[in-house]
N, C-alpha and C positions, 0 to 999 in steps of 0.2 A: 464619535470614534467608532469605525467600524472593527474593532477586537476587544476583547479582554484579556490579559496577560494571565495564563494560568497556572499553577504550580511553579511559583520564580523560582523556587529556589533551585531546578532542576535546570540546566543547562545541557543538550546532546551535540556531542561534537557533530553527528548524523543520526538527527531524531528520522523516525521512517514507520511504517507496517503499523499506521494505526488501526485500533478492532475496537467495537463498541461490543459489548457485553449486558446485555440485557439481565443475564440470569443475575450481573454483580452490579448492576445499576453502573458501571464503571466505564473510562475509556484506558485503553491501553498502549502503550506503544514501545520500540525499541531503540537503542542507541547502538546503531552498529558497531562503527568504530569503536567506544567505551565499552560495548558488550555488555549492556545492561537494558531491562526491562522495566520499566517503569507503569505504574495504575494510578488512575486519578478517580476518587467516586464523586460522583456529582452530586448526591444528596448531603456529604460531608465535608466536601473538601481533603477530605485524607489523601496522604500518598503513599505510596509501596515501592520500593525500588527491590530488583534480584540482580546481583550477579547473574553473568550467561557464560558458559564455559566455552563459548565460540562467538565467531560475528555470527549475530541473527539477526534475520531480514523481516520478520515478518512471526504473528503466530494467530492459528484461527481457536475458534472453540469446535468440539465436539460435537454433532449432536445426541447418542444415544450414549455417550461415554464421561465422565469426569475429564479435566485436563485438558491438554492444546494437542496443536500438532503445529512444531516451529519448524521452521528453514533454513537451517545454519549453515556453516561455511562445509560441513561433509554432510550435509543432505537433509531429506524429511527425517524429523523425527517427532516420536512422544515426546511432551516437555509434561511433567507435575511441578507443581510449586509448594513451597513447606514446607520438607525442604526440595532444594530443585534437585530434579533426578531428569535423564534426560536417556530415553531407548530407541537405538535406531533402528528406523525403517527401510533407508534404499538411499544411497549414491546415484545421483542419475545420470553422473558423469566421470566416475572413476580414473578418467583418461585425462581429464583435466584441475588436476588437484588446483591450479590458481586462478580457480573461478569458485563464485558462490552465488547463494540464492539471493537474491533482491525484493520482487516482489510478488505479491499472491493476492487471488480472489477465490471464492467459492461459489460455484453456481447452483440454480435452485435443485438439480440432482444430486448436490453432495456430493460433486466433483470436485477437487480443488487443482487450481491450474495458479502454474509459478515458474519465475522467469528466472535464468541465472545472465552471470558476466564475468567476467575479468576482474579480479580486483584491482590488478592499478588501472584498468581501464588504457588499455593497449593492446589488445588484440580482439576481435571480432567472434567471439566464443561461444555468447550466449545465444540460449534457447529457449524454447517456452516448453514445454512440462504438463501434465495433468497425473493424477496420484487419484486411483480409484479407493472406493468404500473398503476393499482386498488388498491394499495397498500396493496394487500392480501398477506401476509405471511406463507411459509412454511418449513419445516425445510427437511435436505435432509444427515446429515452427523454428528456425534458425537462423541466424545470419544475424545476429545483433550485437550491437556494442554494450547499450546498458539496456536491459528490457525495465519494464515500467508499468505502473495499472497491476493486473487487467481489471477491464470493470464491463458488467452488462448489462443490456437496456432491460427495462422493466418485463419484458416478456420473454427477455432473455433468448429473443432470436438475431442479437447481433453481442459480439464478442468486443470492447477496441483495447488494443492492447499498443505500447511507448516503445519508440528507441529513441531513446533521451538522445544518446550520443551523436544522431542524427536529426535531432527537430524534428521526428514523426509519430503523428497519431495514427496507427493502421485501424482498420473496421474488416472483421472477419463475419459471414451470414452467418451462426447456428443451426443444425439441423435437430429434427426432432428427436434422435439421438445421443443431440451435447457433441458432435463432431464439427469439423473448422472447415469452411471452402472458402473462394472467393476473397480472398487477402487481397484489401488494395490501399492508399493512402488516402486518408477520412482529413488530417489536417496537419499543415506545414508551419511550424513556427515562425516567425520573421523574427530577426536578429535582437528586435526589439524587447520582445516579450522573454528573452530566455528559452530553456527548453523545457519540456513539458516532462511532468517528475511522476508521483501519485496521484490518482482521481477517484472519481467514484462519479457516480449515477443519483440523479433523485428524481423521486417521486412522476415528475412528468416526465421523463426520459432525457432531460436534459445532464449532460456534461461536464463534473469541475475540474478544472486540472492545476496542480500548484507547479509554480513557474519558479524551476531552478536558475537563478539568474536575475528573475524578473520580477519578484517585490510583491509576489502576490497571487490570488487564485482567479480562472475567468471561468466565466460558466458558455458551454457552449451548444447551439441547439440541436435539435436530433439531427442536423441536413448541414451542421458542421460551422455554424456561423456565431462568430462570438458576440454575446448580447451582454454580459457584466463583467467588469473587473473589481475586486475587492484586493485592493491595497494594504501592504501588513508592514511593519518595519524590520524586517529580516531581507535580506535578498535572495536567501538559498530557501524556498519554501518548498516542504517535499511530498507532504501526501495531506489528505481531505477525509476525513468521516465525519456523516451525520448518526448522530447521538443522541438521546434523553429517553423519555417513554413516549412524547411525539414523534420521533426523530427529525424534530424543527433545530435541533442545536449542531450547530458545525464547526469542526475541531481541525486543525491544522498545524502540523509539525516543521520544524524548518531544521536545519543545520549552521554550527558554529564553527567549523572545519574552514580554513584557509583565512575566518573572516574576523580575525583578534581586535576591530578596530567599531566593529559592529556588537552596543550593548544588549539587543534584546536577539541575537543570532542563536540557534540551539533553541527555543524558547517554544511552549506551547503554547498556544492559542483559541480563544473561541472565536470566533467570526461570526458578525450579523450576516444570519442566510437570506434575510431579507420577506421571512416567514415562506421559505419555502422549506419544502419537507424532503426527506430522504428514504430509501428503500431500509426494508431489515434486512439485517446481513444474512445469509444462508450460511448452517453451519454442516462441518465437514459428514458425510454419511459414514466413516469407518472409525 
């Protein structure tokens, strides 16, 4: 069997924004729609659930500070937990109150870049984002229905960042700044596989991307060519992190939303990576 079924008793109507956590041995993730945050530790099996006083998409760690920085439905914030306290930093789109943040990456500058959308996913809104160490915000990419990812390669001179809502993988160059050029379309889903949700990078630079629709995660090579699919029994599968103190363990979230006839839908997962390895997360520099 290529998964293990982890924390059942947890069900997300929209599991999403998982983060491994090194300092807590832990993986983490959120349930949007439920607006709940969920921890699983891996050396005990323990679980944590929080309330979230909004949809939250995503939350990274720190690195010089205690506590997160989430992406809820009115913008970046500090999130603490213990109880949860939650201080904002920046709306990055004030003009469009019926959109929110989806998803987020951190690059190895302690950039964090993050995509917003639509919430019911009918109009073309979102953007892409980046929230410096000062927490100045700028915007850098637009035209999307549901953005996705982002994730970057090992040396972090290419950026590829999802529009779900269109079946595309974009690949952006990096410059030695952490700035974006050269947007162009990296990989096109066919109707088959679903559309391409959350991903992440490992270790050799290769590609996972979990397929909203499509029953599973494919790994794909730096030059865009799919070499694995890893099969799961959810259909709606939404994001990828490797995890443990090797980061040889691969966790993957899916969604229970629309799919009441599907028992293991909403459900976490470990996935055989097939003893490949993943990068460590870069945490936020402000």
């Amino acid at each position: 069997m290529p998964y293990t079924l982890i924390a059942p008793q947890i069900r997300c109507q929209l599991g999403e924004g998982l983060l491994w956590s090194a300092r807590e041995n832990a993986v983490y993730w959120v349930d949007i729609i439920g607006q709940k945050l969920h921890r699983y530790v891996l050396s005990s099996a323990d679980t944590t659930s929080w309330s979230m006083p909004e949809k939250t998409g995503w939350i990274v760690e720190r690195r010089d500070r205690p506590g997160f920085i989430a992406g809820m439905q009115s913008g970046f914030v500090e999130l603490t937990l213990d109880p949860v306290t939650v201080r904002h930093i920046a709306d990055p789109e004030p003009h469009l109150p019926g959109n929110r943040m989806n998803d987020c990456c951190v690059d190895r500058r302690g950039h964090l870049w993050a995509g917003t959308m639509d919430v019911p996913i009918e109009q073309v809104t979102g953007s892409l984002y980046r929230l410096d160490a000062d927490h100045n915000v700028t915007h850098h990419d637009s035209d999307y229905l549901i953005t996705n990812g982002p994730a970057f390669s090992p040396a972090c001179d290419r950026m590829y960042h999802n529009d779900t809502g269109r079946s595309v993988v974009y690949r952006f160059d990096v410059a030695a700044d952490g700035s974006l050029s050269n947007k162009r379309e990296f990989i096109r889903f066919p109707e088959a596989w679903g559309v391409p949700d959350g991903m992440t990078v490992d270790a050799e630079g290769f590609l996972w991307i979990a397929q909203w629709g499509g029953g599973g995660i494919s790994r794909f090579t730096p030059e865009g060519q799919r070499d694995r699919f890893v099969p799961l029994p959810a259909s709606q599968i939404t994001n990828v992190v490797f995890a443990g103190e090797k980061l040889d363990r691969l966790f993957a979230t899916s969604a229970a939303d629309g799919k009441p006839d599907e028992a293991l839908a909403g459900s976490l997962f470990e996935v055989d990576a097939g003893g490949v390895k993943g990068l460590a997360p870069h945490l936020f520099a402000g």
